[in-house]
C-alpha positions in Angstrom: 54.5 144.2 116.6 54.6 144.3 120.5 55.1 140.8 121.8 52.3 139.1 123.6 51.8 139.2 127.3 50.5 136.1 129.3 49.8 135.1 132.5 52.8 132.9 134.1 51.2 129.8 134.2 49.6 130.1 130.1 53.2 131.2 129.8 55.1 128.0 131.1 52.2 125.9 129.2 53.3 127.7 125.9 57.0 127.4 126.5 57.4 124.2 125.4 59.2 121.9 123.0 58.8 118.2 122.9 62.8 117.0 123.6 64.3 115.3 120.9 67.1 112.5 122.1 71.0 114.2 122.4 71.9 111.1 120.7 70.0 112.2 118.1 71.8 115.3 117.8 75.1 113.7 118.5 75.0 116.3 121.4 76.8 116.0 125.0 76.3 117.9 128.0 75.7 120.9 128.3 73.2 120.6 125.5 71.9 117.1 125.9 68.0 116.8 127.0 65.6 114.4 127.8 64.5 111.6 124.7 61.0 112.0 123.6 58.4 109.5 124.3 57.9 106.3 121.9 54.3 107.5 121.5 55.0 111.4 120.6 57.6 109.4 118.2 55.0 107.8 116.1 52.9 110.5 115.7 53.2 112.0 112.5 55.2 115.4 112.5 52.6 118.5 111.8 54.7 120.9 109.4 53.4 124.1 108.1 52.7 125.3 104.4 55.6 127.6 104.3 59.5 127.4 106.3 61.5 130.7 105.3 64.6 130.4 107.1 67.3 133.5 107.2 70.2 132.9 107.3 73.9 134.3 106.7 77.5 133.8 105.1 78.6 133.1 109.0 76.1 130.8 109.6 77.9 127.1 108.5 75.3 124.8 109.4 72.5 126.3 107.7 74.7 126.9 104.6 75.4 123.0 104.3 71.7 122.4 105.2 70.6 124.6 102.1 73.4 123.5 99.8 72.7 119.9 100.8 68.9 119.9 100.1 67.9 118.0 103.0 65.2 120.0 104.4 63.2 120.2 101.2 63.5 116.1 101.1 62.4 115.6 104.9 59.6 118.4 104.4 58.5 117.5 101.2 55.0 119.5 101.9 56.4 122.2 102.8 58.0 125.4 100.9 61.5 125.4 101.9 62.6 129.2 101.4 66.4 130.5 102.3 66.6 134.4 102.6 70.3 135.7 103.1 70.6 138.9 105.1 74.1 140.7 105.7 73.5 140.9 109.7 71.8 139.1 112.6 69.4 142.8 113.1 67.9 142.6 109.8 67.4 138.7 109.8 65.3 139.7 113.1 63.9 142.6 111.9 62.4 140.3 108.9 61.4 137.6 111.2 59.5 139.9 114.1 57.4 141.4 111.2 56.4 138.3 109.8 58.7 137.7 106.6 60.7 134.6 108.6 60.1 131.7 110.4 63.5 130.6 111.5 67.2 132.3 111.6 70.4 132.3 113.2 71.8 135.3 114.7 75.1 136.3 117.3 74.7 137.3 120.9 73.6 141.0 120.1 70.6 141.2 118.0 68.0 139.2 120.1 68.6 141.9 123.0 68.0 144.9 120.6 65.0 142.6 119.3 63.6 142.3 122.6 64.2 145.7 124.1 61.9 147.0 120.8 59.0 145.0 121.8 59.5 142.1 118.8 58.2 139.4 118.7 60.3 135.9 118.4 61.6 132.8 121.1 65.5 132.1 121.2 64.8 128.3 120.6 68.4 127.0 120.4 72.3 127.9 120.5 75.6 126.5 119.4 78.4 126.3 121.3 80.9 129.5 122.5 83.0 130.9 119.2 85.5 133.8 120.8 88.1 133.5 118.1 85.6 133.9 115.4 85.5 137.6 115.8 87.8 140.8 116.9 88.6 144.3 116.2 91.0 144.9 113.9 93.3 147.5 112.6 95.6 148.2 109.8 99.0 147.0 110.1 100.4 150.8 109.7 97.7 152.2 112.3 98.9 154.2 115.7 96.5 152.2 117.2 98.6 149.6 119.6 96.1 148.7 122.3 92.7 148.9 123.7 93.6 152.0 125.7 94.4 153.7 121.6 90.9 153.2 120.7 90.2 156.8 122.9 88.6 158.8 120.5 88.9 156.7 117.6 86.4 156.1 115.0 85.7 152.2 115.1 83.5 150.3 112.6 80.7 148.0 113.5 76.9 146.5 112.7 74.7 148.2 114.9 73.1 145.7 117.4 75.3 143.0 116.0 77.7 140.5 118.2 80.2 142.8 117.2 78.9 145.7 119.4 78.9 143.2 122.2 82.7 142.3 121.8 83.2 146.7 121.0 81.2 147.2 124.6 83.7 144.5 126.5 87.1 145.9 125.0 86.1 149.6 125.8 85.7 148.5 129.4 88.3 146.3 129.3 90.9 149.6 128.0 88.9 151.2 131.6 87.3 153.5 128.8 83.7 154.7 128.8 81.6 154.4 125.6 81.8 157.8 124.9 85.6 157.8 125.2 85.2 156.1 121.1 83.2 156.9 117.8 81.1 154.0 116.9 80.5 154.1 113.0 77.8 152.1 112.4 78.0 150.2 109.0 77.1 147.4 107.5 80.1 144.4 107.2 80.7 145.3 103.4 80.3 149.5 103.8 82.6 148.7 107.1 85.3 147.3 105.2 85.8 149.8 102.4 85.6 152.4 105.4 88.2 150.7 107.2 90.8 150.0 103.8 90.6 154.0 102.8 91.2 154.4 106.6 87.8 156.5 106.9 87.7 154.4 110.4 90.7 153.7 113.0 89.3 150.4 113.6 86.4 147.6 112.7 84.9 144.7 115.2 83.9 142.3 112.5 83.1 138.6 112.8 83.8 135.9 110.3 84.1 134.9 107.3 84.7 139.1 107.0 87.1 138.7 109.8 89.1 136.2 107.6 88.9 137.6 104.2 90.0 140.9 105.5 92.6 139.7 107.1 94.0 137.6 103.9 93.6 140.0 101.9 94.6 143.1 104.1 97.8 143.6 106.0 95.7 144.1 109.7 96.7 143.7 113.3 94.2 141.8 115.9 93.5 144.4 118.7 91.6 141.7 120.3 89.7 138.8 119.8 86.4 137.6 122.0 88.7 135.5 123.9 87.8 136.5 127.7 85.6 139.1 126.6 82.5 137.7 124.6 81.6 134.2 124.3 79.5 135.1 120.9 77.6 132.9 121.2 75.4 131.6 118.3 71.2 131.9 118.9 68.5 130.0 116.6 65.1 132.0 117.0 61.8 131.2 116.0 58.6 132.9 114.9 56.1 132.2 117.4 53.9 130.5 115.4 56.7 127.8 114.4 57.4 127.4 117.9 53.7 127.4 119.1 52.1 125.2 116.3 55.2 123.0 114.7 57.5 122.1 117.4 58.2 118.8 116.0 60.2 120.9 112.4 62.2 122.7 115.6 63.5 119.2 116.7 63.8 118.2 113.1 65.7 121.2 112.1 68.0 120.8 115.4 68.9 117.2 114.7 69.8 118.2 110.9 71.6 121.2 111.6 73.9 118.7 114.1 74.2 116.4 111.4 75.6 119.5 108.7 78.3 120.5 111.5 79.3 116.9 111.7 79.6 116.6 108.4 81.8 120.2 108.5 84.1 118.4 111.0 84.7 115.5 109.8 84.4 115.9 106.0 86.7 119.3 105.9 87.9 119.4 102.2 84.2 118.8 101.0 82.8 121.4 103.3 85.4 123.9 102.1 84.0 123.5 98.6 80.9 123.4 99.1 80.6 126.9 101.2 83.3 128.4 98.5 80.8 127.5 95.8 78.0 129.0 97.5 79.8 132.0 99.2 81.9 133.2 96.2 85.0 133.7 99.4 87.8 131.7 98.6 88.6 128.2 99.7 91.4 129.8 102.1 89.0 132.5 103.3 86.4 129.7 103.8 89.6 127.2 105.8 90.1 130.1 108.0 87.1 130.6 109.1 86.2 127.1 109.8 89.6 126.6 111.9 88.4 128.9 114.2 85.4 127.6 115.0 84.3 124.7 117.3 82.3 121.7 116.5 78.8 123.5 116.4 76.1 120.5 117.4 72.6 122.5 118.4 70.5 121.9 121.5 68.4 124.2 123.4 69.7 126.8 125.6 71.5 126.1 128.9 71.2 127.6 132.1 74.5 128.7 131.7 74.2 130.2 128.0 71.2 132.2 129.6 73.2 133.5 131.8 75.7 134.6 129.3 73.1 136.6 127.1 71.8 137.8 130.2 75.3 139.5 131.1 74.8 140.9 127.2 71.6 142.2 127.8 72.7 144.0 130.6 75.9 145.6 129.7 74.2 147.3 126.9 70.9 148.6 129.6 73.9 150.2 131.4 75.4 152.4 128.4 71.4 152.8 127.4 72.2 151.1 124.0 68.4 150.1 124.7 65.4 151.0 125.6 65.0 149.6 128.6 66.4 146.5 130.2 65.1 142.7 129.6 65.1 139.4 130.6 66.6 137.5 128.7 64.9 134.3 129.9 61.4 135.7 129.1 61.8 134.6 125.5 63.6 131.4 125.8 61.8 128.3 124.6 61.5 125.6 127.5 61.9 121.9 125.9 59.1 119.6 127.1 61.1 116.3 129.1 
């Protein structure tokens, strides 16, 4: 499905959000926006029949938002459904065709999204996570710096943040792309490759990154530190964003509430993502140590920019189509 083309100004009327209070969110700046009006807060909030969110191991917030029930309690006409997917380009590919309303993803995916024409708005973002992902290698492998990786086969998602953070560290080694062998695998299929040593390296994100490396003697070749932000994107069908903004705000100000309970309620956290994950409660403590507190707000001029600079590093290497804008399909919140 192509996505729809409108004139600018039915454009700006469409891109819009009513703006929830950053107090709300327990946000600060950069994400904090204007509080919505008393009158727009008494009306009663218009949800839809149906809310299938997607949603993966990586993605904290949501995770404590299912486990905790609260959406099904705040909603409780609507059919809260959770759908977990191994990467960020099949959540999108299942929420462009129809099969989603709502899903997290990296930096990657909406760019590959959008260069193929589908159809969603980025709606939100956390906050900048560059520890939570890196290239690895095993501890054994002649592989001692970015400059090694020249003709090496390395491991990634297709599409995913991962190929982002690949793309940065092959320019950063002054390589070209087709100085390396991208092996594109899913995170599980990429591990076993990267254990029989079928692959010289693997850019992984967590909780792979950190059950890999407890469980596997690996060296860090790099992190995203001062090469990818990664940041994290919420997207929206366009009918959730169109016809229910009022569940956008809602799902925003519980998703901050989940990460605050992550941060400051650590041990209980822990468990509860174990449980659900089936990764152990040390795989689960690492993973959370690297990451920041994770409030959600709409995108920043500034994160924009970032995915911007994504979208275009991988127009150069004609990893897609053709080149976007990134801005076309961010949500504007009403003030």
């Amino acid at each position: 499905m192509s996505h729809p083309t409108f004139a600018e100004p039915q454009r700006r009327q469409l891109l819009q959000l009513p703006a929830v209070s950053a107090a709300a969110w327990g946000l600060t700046a950069p994400f904090a926006i204007a509080p919505v009006h008393a009158q727009a807060k008494s009306q009663p909030l218009k949800a839809p029949e149906q809310l299938r969110i997607g949603y993966q191991k990586s993605a904290v917030n949501l995770v404590v938002l299912k486990q905790q029930g609260v959406l099904e309690k705040r909603l409780p006409y609507t059919k809260v459904s959770w759908i977990e997917f191994p990467a960020g380009p099949q959540l999108l590919e299942a929420l462009s065709v129809g099969a989603l309303e709502f899903g997290l993803t990296g930096d990657s995916p909406p760019v590959f999204a959008q260069a193929a024409g589908k159809e969603l708005f980025y709606v939100g973002a956390e906050p900048a996570k560059p520890e939570s992902s890196a290239i690895l290698v095993l501890q054994d492998a002649p592989v001692h710096s970015l400059a090694d990786l020249k003709g090496k086969k390395v491991a990634l998602q297709k599409g995913s943040s991962a190929h982002y953070l690949l793309v940065r560290a092959v320019e950063k080694a002054g390589l070209q792309w087709r100085d390396i062998q991208p092996i594109y695998l899913t995170p599980a299929d990429a591990r076993a490759a990267f254990e029989r040593k079928s692959v010289d390296a693997w850019a992984i994100w967590d909780p792979f990154y950190a059950a890999t490396e407890l469980a596997v003697l690996t060296r860090v070749l790099t992190t995203g530190q001062g090469l990818s932000s990664n940041n994290s994107f919420y997207l929206s069908s366009t009918a959730l964003a169109t016809q229910h903004p009022g569940v956008v705000s809602l799902l925003f100000e519980e998703l901050s509430r989940a990460d605050r309970f992550v941060q400051e309620r650590r041990p209980e956290a822990i468990k509860l993502i174990a449980d659900f994950s089936g990764l152990d409660a040390g795989v689960v403590s690492l993973f959370l140590k690297r990451r920041p507190r994770s409030p959600v707000g709409p995108l920043n001029a500034s994160t924009v920019r970032d995915q911007q600079a994504v979208a275009d590093a991988f127009a150069r290497l004609a990893l897609i189509p053709k080149p976007v804008q990134v801005a076309d399909l961010v949500w504007r919140f009403a003030h």
